[in-house]
KEMARRO-233001 format. One record per residue: residue in three letters; x, y, z of N, C-alpha, C in turn. Coordinates in steps of 0.001 Angstrom, whole numbers, plus 500000, padded with zeros to 6 digits. Example, Ala and Ser with C-alpha at 12.3 -4.5 7.8 and 13.67 -1.06 7.14 Angstrom:
REM KEMARRO-233001
ala513190494310507800512300495500507800513200496700507800ser512850497750507080513670498940507140512900500030507870
REM end
This chain:
REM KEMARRO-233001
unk945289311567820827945632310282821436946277309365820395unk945545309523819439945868308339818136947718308903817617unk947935309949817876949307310778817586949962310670818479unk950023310445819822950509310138820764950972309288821173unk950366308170821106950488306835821794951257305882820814unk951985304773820892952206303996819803953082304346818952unk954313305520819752954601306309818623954223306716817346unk952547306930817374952157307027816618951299306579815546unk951527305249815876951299304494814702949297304048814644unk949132304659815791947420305031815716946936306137814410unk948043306989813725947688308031813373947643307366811485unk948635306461811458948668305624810586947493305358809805unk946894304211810856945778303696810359944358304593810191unk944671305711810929943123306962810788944055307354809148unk944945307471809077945404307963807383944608307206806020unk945163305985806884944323304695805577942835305008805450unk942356304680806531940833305326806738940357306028805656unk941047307512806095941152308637805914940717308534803859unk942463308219803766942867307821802513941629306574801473unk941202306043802236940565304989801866939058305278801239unk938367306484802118937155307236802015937210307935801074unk938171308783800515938636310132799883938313309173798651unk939821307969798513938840307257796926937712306612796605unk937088306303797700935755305461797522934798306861797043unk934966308285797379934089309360797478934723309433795773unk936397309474795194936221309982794198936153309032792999unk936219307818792794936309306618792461934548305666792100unk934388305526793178933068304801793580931651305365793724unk931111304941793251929356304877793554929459304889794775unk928313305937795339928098305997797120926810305139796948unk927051304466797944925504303463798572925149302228797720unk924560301582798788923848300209797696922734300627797023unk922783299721795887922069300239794715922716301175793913unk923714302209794192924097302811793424924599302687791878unk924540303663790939924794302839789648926314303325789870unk927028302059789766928759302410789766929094302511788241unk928199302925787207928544303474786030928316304756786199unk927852305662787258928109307011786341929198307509786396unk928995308749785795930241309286785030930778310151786313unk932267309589786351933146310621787527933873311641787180unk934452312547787287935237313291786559936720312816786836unk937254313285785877938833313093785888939391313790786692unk940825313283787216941515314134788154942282315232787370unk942798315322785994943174316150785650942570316746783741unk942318318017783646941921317604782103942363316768781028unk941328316075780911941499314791779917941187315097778623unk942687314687777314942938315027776298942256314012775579unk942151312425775857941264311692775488939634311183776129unk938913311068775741937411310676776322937217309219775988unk937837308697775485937668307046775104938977306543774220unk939022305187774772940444304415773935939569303365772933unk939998303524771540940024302055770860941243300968770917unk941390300429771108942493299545771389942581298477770213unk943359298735769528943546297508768052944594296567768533unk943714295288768941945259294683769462945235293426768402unk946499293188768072947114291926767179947178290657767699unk946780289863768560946805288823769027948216287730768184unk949203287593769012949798286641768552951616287245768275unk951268288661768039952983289466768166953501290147766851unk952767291118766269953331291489764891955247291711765254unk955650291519764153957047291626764031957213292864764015unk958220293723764587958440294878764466959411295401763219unk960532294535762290961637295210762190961057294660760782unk959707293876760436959167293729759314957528295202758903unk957320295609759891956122296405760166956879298108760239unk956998298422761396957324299645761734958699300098762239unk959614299435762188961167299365762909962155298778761980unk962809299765760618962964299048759381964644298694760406unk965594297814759709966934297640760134967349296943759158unk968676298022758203969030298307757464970443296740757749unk971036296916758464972045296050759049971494294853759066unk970248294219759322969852292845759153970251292178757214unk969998293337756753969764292981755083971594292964754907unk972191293435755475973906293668755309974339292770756059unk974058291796757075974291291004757473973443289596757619unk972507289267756606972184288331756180972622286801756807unk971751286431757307972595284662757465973593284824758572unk973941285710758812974910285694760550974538285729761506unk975030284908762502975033284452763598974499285795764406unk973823286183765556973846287147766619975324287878766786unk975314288596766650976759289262766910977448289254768573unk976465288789769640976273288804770673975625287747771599unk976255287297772918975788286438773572974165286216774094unk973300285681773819972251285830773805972174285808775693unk970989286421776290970695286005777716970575284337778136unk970866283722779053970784282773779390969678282364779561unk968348283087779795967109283095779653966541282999778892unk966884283579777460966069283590776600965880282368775483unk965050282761775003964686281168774074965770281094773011unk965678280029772971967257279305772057966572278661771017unk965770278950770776964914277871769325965585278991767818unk966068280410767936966272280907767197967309280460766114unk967620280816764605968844280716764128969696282154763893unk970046282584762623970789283600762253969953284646762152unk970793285931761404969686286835761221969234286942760403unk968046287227759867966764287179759048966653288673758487unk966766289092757555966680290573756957964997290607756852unk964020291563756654962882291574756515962854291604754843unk961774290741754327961337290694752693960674291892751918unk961007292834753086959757293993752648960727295330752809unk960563296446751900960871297395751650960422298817752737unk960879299466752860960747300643753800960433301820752992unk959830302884753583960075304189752675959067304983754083unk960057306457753623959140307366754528958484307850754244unk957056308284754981955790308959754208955615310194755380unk954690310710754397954188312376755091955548313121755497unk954711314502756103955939315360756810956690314669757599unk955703314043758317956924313312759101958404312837758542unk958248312342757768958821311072757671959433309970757852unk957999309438758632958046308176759186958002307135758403unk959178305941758965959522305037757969958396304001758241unk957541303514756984956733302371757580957243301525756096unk956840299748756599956909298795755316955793299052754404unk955902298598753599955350298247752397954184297401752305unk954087296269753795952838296210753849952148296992754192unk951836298006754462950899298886755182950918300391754403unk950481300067752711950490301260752078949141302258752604unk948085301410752979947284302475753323947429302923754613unk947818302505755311948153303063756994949305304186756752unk950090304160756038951367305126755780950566306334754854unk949820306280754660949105307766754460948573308352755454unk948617307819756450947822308524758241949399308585758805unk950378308949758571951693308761759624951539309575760320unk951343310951759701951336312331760085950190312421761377unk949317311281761311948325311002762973948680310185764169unk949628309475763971950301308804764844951633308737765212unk952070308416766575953056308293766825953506306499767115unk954433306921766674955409305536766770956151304768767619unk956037304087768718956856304069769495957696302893769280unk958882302556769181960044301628768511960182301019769866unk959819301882771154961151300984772037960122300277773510unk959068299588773292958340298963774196958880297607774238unk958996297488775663959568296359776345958347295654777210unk958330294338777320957492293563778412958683292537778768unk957644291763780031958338290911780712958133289190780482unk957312289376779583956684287525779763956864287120778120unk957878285894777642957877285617776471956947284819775794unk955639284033776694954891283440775822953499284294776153unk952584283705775183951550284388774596950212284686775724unk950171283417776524949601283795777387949953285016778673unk951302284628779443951435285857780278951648287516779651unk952372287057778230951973288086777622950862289449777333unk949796288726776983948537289256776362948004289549778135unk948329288860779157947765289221780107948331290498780669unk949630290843780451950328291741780916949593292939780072unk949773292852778849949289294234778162948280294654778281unk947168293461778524945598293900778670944820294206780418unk945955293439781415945668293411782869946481294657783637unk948001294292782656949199294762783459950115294031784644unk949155292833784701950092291332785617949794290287784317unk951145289964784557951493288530783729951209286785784119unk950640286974785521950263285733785862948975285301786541unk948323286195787727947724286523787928946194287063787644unk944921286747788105943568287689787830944011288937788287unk943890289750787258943764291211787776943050292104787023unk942660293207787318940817293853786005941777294618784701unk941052294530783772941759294637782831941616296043782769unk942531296749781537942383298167781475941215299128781416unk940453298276780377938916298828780198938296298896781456unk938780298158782619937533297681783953938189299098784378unk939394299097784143940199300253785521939576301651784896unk939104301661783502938870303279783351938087303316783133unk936827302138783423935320302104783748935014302614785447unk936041302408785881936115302407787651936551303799787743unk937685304083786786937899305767787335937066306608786969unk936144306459785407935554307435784773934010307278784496unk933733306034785249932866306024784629931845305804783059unk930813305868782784930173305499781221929297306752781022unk929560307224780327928962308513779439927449307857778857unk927408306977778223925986306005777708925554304989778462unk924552305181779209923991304314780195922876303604779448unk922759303401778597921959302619777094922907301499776807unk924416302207776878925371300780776206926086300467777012unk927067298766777184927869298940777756929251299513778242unk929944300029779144930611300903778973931856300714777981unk932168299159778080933391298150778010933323297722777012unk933166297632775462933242296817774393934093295855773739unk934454295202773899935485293528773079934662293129771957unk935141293508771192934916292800769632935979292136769145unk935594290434768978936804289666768962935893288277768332unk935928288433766778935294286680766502935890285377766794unk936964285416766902937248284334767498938144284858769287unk938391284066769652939038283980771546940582284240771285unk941028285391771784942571285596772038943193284797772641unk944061284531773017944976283536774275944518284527775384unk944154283234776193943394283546777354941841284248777904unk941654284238776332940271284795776387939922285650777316unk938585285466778457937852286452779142939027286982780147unk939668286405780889940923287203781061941150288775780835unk941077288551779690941683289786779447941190291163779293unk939578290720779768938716291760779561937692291946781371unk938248290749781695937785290445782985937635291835784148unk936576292151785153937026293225786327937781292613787108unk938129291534786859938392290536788538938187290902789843unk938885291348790690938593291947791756937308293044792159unk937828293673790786936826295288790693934928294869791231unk934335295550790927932646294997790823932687294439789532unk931649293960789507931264292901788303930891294000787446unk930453295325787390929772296151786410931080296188785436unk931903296108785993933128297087785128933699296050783929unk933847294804784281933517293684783295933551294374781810unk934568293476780324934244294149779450932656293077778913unk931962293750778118930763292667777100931366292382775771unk931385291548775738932233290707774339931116290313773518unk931459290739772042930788290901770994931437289860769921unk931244288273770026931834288004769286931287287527767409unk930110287888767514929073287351766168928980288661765808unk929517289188764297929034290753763988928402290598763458unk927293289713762929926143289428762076924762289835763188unk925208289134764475924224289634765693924740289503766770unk925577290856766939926350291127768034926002290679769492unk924494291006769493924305290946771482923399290080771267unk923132288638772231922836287751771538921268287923772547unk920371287277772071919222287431772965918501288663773297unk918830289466772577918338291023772302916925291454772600unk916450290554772107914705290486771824913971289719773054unk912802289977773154912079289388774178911078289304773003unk910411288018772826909922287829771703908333287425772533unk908115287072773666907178286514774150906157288043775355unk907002288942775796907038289862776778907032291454775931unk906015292162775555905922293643775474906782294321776249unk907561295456775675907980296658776814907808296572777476unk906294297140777966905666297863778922905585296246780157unk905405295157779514904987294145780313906681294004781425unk907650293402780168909101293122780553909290294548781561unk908762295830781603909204296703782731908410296427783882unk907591296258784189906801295766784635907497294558785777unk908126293540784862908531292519785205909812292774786083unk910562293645785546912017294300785852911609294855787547unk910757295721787207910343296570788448910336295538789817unk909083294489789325909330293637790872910316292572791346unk911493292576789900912549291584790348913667292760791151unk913458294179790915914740294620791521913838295202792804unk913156294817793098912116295071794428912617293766795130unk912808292768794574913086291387795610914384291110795433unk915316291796794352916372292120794584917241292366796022unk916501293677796066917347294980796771916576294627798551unk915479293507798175915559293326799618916062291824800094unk916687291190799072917317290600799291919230291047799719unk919121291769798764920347292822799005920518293106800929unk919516293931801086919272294414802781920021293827803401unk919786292708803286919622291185804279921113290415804406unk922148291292803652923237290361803330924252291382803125unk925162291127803468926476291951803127926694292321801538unk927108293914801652926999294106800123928118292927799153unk927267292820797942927583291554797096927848292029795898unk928971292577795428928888293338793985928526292462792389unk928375290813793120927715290597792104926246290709791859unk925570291068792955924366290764792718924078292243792475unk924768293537792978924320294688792636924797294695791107unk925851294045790302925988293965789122924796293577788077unk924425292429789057923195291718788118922035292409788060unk921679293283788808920784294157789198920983295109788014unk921942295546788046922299296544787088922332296028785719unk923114294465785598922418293976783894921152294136783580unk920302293790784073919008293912784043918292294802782960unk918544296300783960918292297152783978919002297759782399unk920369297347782519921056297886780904920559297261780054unk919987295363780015919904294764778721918409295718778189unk917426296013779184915837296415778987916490297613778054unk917605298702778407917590299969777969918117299565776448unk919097298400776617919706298484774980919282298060773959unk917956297361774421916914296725773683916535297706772684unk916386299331772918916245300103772020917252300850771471unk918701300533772047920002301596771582920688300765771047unk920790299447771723921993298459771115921831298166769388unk920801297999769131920453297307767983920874298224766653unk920598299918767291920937301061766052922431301347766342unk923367301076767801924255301384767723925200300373766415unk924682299284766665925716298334765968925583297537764445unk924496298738764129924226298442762736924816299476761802unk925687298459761222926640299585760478925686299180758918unk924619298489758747924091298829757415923593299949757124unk923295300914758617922951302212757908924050303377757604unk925605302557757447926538303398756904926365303471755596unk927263305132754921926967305163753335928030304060752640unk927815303546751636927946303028750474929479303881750403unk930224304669750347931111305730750531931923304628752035unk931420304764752846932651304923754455932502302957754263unk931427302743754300931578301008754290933035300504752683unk932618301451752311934135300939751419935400301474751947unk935334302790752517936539302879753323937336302478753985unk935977301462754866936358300650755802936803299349754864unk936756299250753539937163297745753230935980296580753191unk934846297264753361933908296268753536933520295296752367unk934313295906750945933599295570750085934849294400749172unk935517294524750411936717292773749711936698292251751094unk936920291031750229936625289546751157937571289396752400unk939046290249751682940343290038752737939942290947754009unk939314292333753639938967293602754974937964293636755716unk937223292620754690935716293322755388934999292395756659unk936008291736757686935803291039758525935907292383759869unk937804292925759893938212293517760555937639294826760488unk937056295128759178936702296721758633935423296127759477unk934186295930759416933037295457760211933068296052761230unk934587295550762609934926295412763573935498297102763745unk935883297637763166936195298970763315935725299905763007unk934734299158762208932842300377761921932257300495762952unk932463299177763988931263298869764901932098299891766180unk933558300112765663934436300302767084934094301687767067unk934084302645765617933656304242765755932234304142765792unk930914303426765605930040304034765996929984304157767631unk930643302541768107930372302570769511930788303811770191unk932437304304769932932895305224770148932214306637770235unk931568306982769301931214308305768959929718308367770021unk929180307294770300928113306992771253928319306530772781unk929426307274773116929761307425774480930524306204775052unk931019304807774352931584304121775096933022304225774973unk933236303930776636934597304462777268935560304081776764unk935519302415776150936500301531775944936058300598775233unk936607300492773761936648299711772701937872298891772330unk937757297447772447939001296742772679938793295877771268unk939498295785770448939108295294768803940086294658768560unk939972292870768874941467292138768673940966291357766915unk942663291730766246942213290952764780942728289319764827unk941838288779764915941665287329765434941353286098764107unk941010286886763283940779286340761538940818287156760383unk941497285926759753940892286725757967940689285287757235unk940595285597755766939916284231755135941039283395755003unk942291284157755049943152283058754560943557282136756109unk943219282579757159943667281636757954942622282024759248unk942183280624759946941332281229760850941872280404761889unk942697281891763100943315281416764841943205282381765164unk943318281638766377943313283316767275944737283694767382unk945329283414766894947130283664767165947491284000765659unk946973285021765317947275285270763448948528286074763408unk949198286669764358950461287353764633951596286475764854unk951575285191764771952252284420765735952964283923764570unk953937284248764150954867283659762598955962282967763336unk955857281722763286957073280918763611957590280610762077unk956229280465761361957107279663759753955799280763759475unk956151280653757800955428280835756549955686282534757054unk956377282870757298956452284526757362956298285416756282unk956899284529754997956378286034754302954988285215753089unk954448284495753807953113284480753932952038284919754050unk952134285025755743950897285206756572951570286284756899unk951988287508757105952529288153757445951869289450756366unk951775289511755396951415290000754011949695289591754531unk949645288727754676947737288630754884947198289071755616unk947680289248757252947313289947758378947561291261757956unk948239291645757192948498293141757166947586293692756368unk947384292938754979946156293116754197945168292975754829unk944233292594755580943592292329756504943084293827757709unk943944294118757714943487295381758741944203296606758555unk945042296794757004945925298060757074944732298909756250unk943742298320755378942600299590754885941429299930755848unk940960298960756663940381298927757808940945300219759171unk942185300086759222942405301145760312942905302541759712unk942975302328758454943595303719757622942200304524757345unk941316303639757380939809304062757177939229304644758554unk939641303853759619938998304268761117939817305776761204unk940846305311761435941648307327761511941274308102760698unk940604308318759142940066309380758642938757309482758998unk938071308436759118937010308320759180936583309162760935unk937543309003761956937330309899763076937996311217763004unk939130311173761867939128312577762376937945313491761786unk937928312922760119936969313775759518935276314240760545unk935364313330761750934085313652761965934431314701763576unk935559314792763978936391315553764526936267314759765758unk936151313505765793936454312595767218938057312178767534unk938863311936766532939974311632766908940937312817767552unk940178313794767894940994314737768963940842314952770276unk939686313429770611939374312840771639939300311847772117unk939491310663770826939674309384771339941221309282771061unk941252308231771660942887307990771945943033306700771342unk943505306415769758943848304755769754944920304465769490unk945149303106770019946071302224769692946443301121769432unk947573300348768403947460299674767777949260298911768525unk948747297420768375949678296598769030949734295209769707unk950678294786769476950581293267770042951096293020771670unk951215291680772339951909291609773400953446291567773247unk953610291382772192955598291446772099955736291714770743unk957225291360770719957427291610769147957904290361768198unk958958290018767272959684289036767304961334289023766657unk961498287744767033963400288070766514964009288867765317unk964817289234765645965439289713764250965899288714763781unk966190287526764296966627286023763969965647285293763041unk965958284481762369965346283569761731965043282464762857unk963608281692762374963441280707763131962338279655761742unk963167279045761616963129278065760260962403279558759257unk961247279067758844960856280783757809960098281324758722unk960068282052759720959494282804760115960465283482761758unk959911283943762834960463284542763529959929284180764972unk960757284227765664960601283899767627959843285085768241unk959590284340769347958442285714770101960105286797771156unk959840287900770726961041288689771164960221289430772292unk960775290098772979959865291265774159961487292323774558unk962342291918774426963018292737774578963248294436773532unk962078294351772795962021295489771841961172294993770895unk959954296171770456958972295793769601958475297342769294unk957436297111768908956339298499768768955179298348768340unk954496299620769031953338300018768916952898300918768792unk951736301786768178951390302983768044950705303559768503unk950384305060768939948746305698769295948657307024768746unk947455307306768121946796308392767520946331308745768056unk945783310324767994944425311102768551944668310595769947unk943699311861770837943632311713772436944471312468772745unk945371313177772443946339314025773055947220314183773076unk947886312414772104949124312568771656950274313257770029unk950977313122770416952057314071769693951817313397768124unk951386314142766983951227313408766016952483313300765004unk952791312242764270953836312314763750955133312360763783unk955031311307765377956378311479766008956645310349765901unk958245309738766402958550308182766364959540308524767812unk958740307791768551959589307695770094960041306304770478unk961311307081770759962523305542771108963274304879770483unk963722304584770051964853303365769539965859301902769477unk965670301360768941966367299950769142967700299745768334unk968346299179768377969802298898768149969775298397766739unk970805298525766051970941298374764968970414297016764293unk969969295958764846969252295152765020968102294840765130unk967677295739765922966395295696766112966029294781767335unk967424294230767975967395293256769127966958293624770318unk967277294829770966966973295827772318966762296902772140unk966182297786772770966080299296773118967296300017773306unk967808301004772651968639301797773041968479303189774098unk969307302882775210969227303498776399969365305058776357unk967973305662776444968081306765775326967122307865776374unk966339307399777735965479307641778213964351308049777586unk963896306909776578962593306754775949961907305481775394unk962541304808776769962268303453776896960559303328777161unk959519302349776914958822302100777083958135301233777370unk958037300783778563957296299271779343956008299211779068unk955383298105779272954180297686779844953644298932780646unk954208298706781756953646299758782627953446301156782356unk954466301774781297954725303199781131953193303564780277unk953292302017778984952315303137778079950953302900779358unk950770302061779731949347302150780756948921303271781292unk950506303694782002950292304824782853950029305883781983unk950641306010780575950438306947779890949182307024779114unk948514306076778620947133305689778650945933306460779539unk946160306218780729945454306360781843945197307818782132unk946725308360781895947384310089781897946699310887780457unk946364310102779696945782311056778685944383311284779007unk943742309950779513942294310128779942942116311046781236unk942858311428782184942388312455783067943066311769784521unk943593310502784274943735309870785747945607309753786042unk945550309502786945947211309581787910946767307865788150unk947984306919787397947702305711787465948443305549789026unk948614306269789438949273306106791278948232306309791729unk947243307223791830945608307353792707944591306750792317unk944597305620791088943136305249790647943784303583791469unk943522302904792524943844302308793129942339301500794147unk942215300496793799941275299431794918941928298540796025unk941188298604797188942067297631798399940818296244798073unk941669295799798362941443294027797426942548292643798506unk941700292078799550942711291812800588943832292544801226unk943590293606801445944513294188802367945670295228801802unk945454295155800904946618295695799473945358296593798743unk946414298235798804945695298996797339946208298328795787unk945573297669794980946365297823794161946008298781792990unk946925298530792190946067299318790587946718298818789497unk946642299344788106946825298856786882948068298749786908unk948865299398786911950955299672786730951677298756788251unk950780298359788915951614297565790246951890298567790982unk953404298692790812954581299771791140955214300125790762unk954743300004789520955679300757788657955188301788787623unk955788301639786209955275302972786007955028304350785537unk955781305140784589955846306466784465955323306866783261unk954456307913783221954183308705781967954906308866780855unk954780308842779945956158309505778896955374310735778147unk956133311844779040955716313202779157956144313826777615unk956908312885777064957330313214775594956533313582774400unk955483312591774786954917311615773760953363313032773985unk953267313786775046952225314262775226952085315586774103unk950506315689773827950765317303772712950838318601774145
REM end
């Protein structure tokens, strides 16, 4: 009948249905009460089991970092060779050569600067990508795009979406980790489920002296506080009954229940004093300039190696300057530029040996990167927020090591049309594609609309895969 009638269009809506059940069965926790953290399987074998995410808050420069351009230094002090977009910001001047030297390291030989002598001994673990493009030039729609995948909009951030497809391996910790001492632009934003259930939410760690705050029940025994737990999710869940399902309150139900468990896991996960004397210097712990970010990337591989899905680690300080926008060089460029780099280049040169040697980085997937890039232009001493071409990197998880994918123009101004262009959307999808999921099927209806992380847009870069 439903095929018949309506030309059809009865058969439609039994599809959605249809369609609608299939992801709630492969996606979702069945039933109230259910814990919508366990672990789902992937739709296809997954080369990574967890992302660290090193993000730069504020826009490292690309053509000073990882994208050397030889032609800026030969053309010094000149004008754009080219009509700028009518759109784009006009605060810029001439072109700006970078103050810093290039050289290629490892087999590869991948060209990195000179700030980043200890990161250029790991080349041969990462790939490079020169030619990532976004859509939003200031800092806020920015950082929302890279971390949501919408630039204006609430929408759940990446960590929520591959808490929702995959689930948490450690039901002791949270699945979602943000370690960030000071607030990115836009803060919770960017770690937010929005739409999603409230479980999927990242937990933000911003004190590494005492990460999870209120840890202790100082007045209440174990045995008593379970006790206590037991008859609040008894008046919970029949309060639950009584009311249309409420994913915040099955969330809160479920905090509960995680803070009692981490009371005994949280405290050993995130104590990196019982690292050796050996890896805490690796990490940089033992100078004043590293050992903020090194802390933050001790705390990111133990979390890691202890089942959490998603570790999001923005470098938000060092001693010489404390913002949350430490990427953001309008002036003093070859400054602060040299400090941020000192700041987290022994810190992450330390995290990549430090996982492979323990043989995790052939399962976690990280990456390192800002929301844009900036001019090849001068803008008094320092540089404009650019998006028409930048870069970023990812190691381990499945990708191609020691590669450099894509290219930008002799400038360093745009991407060269090379079909190894890379959006917003692409690395997501490609993100998503290393962990086990099809960023087209991991999708929530949310007013009337499936949506998901990439919108509609979108594609793998099948290149970049081992």
């Amino acid at each position: 009948m439903l095929r018949r009638f309506a030309s059809g269009f009865g058969m439609l809506g039994l599809a959605g249905l249809l369609a609608e059940d299939f992801m709630s069965n492969t996606f979702a926790a069945d039933g109230p009460g259910a814990n919508p953290l366990l672990v789902k399987p992937p739709q296809f074998p997954a080369k990574a089991k967890r992302i660290i995410f090193l993000f730069m808050s504020g826009g490292p420069s690309h053509v000073d970092t990882f994208d050397p351009k030889p032609r800026l230094a030969r053309d010094n002090g000149k004008p754009l060779p080219f009509e700028k977009p009518k759109l784009e910001r006009t605060k810029t001047g001439n072109l700006l050569p970078s103050p810093w030297s290039f050289k290629q390291h490892g087999q590869s030989g991948t060209a990195v600067s000179e700030l980043f002598p200890h990161l250029a001994t790991r080349v041969d673990d990462i790939c490079v990508i020169r030619s990532m493009v976004a859509d939003n030039i200031n800092h806020n729609g920015a950082c929302l795009q890279m971390n949501t995948g919408e630039q204006a909009f609430s929408r759940p951030s990446l960590g929520s979406w591959l808490l929702y497809g995959l689930g948490s391996v450690n039901q002791d910790l949270p699945g979602f980790v943000v370690i960030s001492p000071a607030q990115p632009a836009q803060g919770a934003p960017l770690w937010s489920s929005s739409f999603l259930p409230a479980s999927y939410q990242g937990t933000l760690v911003s004190d590494l002296t005492n990460p999870i705050a209120n840890l202790k029940n100082p007045r209440l025994s174990p045995a008593r506080q379970r006790e206590q737990l037991d008859v609040l999710k008894q008046l919970n869940v029949i309060h639950q009954q009584q009311r249309e399902e409420d994913s915040r309150l099955s969330a809160r139900i479920e905090s509960f229940e995680l803070a009692f468990r981490m009371q005994s896991r949280a405290p050993e996960a995130f104590d990196i004093a019982q690292e050796s004397a050996e890896t805490k210097k690796l990490y940089g712990l033992d100078d004043a300039m590293t050992e903020t970010f090194g802390k933050q990337c001790l705390m990111g591989r133990r979390l890691a190696e202890r089942g959490v899905r998603m570790v999001q680690i923005y470098h938000t300080q060092t001693v010489k300057r404390s913002s949350c926008q430490l990427w953001d060089q309008h002036g003093s460029l070859k400054v602060e530029l040299p400090n941020n780099c000192a700041a987290v280049d022994k810190p992450i040169a330390g995290l990549l040996q430090d996982l492979k040697a323990r043989g995790l980085l052939e399962d976690t997937l990280v990456v390192w990167g800002g929301e844009f890039g900036r001019t090849p232009m001068g803008q008094g001493s320092g540089r404009d927020h650019h998006i028409n071409a930048f870069s970023v990197w990812l190691a381990g998880g499945g990708v191609k090591p020691g590669l450099t994918w894509g290219q930008t123009d002799e400038l360093g101004y745009k991407y060269v049309e090379d079909g190894q262009q890379m959006h917003v959307h692409d690395l997501h999808a490609t993100m998503l594609r290393l962990c086990g999921i099809d960023h087209k099927r991991l999708t929530y209806r949310y007013q009337g609309r499936d949506f998901r992380l990439t919108d509609v847009s979108g594609e793998v870069a099948e290149g970049i895969l081992a």
